[in-house]
C-alpha positions as CSV (number, residue, x, y, z in Angstrom):
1,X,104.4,-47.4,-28.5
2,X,101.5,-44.6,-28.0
3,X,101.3,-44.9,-31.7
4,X,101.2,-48.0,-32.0
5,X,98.8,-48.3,-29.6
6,X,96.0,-45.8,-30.7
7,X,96.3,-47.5,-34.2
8,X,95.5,-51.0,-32.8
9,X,92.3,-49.1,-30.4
10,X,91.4,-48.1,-33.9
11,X,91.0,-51.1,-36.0
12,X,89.6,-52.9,-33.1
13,X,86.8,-50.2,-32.9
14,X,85.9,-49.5,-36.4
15,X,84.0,-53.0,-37.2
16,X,81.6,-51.6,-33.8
17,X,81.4,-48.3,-35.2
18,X,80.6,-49.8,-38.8
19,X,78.4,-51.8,-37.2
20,X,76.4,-49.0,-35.5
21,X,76.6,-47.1,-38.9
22,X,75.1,-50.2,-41.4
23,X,72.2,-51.1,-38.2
24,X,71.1,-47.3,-38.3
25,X,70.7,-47.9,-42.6
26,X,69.1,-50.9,-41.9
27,X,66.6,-49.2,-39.5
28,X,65.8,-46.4,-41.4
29,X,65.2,-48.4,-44.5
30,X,62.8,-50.6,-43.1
31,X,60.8,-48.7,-40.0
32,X,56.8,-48.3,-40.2
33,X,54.5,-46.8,-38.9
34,X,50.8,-47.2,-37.7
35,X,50.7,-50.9,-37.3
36,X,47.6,-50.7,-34.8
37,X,44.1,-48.7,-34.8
38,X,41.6,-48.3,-31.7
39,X,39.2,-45.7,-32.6
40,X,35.7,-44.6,-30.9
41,X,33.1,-43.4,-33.0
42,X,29.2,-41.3,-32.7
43,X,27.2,-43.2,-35.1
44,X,24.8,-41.4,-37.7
45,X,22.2,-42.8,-39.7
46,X,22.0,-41.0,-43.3
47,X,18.7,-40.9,-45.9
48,X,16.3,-41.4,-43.0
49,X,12.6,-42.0,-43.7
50,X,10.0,-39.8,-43.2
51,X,10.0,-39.8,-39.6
52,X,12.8,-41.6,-38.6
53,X,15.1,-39.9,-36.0
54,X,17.4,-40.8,-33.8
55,X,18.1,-40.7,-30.0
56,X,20.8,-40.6,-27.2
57,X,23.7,-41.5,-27.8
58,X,24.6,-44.2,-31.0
59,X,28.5,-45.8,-30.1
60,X,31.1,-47.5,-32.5
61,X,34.0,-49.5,-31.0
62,X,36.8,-50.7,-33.7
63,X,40.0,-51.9,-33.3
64,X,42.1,-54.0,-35.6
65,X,45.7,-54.1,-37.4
66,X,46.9,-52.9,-40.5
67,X,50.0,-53.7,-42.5
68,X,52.0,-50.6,-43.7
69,X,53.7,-50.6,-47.0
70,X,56.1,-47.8,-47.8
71,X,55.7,-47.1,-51.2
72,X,58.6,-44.1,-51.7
73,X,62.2,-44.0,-50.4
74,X,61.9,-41.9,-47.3
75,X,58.7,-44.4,-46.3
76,X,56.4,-41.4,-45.4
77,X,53.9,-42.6,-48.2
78,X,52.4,-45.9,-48.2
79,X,49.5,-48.3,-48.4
80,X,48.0,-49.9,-45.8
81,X,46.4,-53.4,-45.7
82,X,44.1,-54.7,-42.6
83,X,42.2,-57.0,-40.6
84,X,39.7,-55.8,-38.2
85,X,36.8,-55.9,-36.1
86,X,33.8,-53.1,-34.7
87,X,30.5,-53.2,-32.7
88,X,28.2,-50.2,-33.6
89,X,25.0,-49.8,-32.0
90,X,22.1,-46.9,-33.0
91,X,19.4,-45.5,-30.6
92,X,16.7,-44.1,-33.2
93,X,12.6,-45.0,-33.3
94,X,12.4,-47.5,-35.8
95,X,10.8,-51.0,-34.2
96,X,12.2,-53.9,-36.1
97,X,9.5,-56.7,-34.8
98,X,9.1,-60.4,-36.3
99,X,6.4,-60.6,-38.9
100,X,4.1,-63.2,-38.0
101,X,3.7,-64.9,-41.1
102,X,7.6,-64.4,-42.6
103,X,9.9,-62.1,-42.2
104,X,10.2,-58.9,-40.0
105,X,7.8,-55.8,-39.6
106,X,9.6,-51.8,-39.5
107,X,7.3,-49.4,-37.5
108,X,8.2,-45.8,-36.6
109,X,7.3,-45.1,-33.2
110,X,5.4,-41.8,-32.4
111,X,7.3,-40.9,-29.4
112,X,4.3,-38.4,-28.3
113,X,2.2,-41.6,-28.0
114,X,4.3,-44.5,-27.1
115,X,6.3,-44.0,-24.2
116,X,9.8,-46.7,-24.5
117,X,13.1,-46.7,-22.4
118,X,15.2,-48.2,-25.3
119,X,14.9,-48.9,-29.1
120,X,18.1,-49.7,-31.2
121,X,19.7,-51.8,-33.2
122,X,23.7,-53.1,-33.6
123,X,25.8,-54.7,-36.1
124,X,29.3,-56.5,-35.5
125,X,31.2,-56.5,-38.4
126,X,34.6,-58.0,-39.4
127,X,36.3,-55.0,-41.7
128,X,39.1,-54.8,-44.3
129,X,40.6,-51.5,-44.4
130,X,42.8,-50.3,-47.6
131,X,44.3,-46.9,-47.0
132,X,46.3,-44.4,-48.9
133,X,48.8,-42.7,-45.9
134,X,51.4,-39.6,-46.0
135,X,52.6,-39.0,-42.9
136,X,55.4,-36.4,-41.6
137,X,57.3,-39.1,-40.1
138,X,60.8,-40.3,-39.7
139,X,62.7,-43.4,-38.1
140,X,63.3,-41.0,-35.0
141,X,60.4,-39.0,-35.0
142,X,57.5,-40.6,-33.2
143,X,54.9,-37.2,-33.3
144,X,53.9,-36.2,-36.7
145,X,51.5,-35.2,-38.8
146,X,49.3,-37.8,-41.2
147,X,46.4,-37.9,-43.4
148,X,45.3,-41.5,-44.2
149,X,42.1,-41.9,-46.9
150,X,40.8,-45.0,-48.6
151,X,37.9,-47.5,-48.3
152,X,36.8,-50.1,-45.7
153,X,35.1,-53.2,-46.3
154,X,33.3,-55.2,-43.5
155,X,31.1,-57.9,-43.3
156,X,28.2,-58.5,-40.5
157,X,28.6,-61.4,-38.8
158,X,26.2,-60.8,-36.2
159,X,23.2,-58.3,-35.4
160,X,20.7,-57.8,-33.1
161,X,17.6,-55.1,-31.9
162,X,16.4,-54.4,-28.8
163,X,13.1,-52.6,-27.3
164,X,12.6,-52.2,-23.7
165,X,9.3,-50.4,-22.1
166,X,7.6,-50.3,-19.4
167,X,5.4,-53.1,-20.2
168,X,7.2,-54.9,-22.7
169,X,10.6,-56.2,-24.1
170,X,11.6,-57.3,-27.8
171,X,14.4,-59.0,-28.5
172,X,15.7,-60.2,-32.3
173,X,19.2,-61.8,-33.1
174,X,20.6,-62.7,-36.6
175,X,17.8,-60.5,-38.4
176,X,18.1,-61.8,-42.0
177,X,16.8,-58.5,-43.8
178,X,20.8,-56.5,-42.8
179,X,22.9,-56.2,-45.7
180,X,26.0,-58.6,-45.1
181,X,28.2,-56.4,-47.2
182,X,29.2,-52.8,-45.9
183,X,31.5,-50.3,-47.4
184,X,32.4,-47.0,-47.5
185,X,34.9,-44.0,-47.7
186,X,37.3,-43.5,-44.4
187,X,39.0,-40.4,-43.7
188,X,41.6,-39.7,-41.1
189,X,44.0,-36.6,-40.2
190,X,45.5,-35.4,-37.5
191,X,49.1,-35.1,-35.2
192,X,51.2,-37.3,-32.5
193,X,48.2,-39.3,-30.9
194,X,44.8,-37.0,-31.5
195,X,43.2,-38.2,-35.0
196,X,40.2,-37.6,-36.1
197,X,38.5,-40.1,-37.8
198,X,35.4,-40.3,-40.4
199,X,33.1,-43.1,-42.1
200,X,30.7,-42.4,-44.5
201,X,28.9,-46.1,-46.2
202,X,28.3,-46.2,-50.1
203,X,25.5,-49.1,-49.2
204,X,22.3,-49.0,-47.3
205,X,22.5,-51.0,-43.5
206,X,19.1,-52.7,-44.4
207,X,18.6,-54.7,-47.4
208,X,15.5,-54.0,-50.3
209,X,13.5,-56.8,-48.1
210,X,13.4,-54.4,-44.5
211,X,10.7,-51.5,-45.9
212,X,8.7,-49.0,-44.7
213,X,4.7,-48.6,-46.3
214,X,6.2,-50.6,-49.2
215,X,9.6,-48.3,-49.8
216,X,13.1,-49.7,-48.8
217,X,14.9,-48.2,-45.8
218,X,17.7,-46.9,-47.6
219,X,19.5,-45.7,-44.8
220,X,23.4,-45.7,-44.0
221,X,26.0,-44.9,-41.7
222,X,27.9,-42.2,-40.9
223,X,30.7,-42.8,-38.2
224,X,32.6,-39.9,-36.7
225,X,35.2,-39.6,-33.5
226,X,38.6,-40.0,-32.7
227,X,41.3,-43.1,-33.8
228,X,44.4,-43.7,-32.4
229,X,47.3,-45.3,-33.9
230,X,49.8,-47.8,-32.5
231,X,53.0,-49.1,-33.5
């Protein structure tokens, strides 16, 4: 009867334990990774003008999704695909003002003789990433080590500058001399939740129209900080 008994408890268990077996392929098969980004940057400005500099501190916020494709069998090599937005805002000297006649006017202020609380410029860009990840990952393992590289496309939707003094304020939305079209080379590395994260554009912020005593600003951005990656 005991027999009979432990050999029924066994067929009624092994469709569970099957079960169990064929959900645990199924998950390793088809887990991925990195799904969402938030990442905090210190903005640069590269290829300055004679005179150009830059002051306190220059912020980038961007956040977004990307879709991870495992390319290999043990899914710790893929592609990623996204969607996302950033605000990036840079302190420096250069006074973008509204031409009187047409079109805007690009003075470098002499901080020894004009005396200003605030003088910047941001951007708000919708950005396509692309990325080439390897990653140390597993279906269990949730801290690993990655190194994600590719390009990033984004597109300015909006754009402003502000200057503040003493005695004065200027104020410009929608300035038509930005270049719509950024991109550039992304760079990120690092283990569990602590990445860090690097931008560096291929194009110039400022179209050929912004110049400076008849020579385009052909300056671009450099992003650095920290990104941190979501399921």
């Amino acid at each position: 009867m005991r027999i009979v008994l432990i050999v029924l408890i066994f067929f009624i268990s092994s469709p569970y334990v099957i079960g169990q077996e064929e959900s645990t392929v199924v998950l390793d098969s088809l887990y991925k990774e990195d799904q969402f980004y938030f990442a905090i940057t210190y903005n640069l400005l590269g290829n300055k003008p004679n005179g150009v500099s830059q002051n306190g501190f220059s912020s980038g916020f961007h956040f977004g999704y990307i879709k991870d494709i495992p390319v290999n069998p043990h899914r710790n090599v893929a592609i990623g695909l996204g969607l996302g937005f950033s605000t990036n805002s840079f302190n420096n000297n250069l006074l973008i003002s509204e031409d009187l006649n047409e079109g805007y006017l690009y003075t470098i202020l002499d901080d020894n003789n004009i005396s200003y609380i605030k003088n910047k410029f941001t951007t708000y860009l919708v950005e396509i990433p692309i990325e080439f990840r390897w990653r140390t990952s597993t279906a269990k393992e949730y801290k690993f080590w990655r190194i994600y590289t590719g390009v990033k496309f984004g597109y300015v939707v909006a754009n402003s500058s502000k200057f503040k003094s003493d005695l004065t304020k200027i104020k410009n939305n929608g300035i038509s001399d930005f270049e719509n079209l950024q991109y550039g080379f992304t760079f990120s590395a690092g283990y569990s939740t602590w990445n860090l994260h690097f931008y560096y554009a291929l194009n110039p912020i400022f179209s050929s129209a912004a110049k400076i005593n008849n020579e385009s600003i052909d300056m671009n951005a450099i992003k650095i900080g920290l990104i941190f990656y979501i399921l």
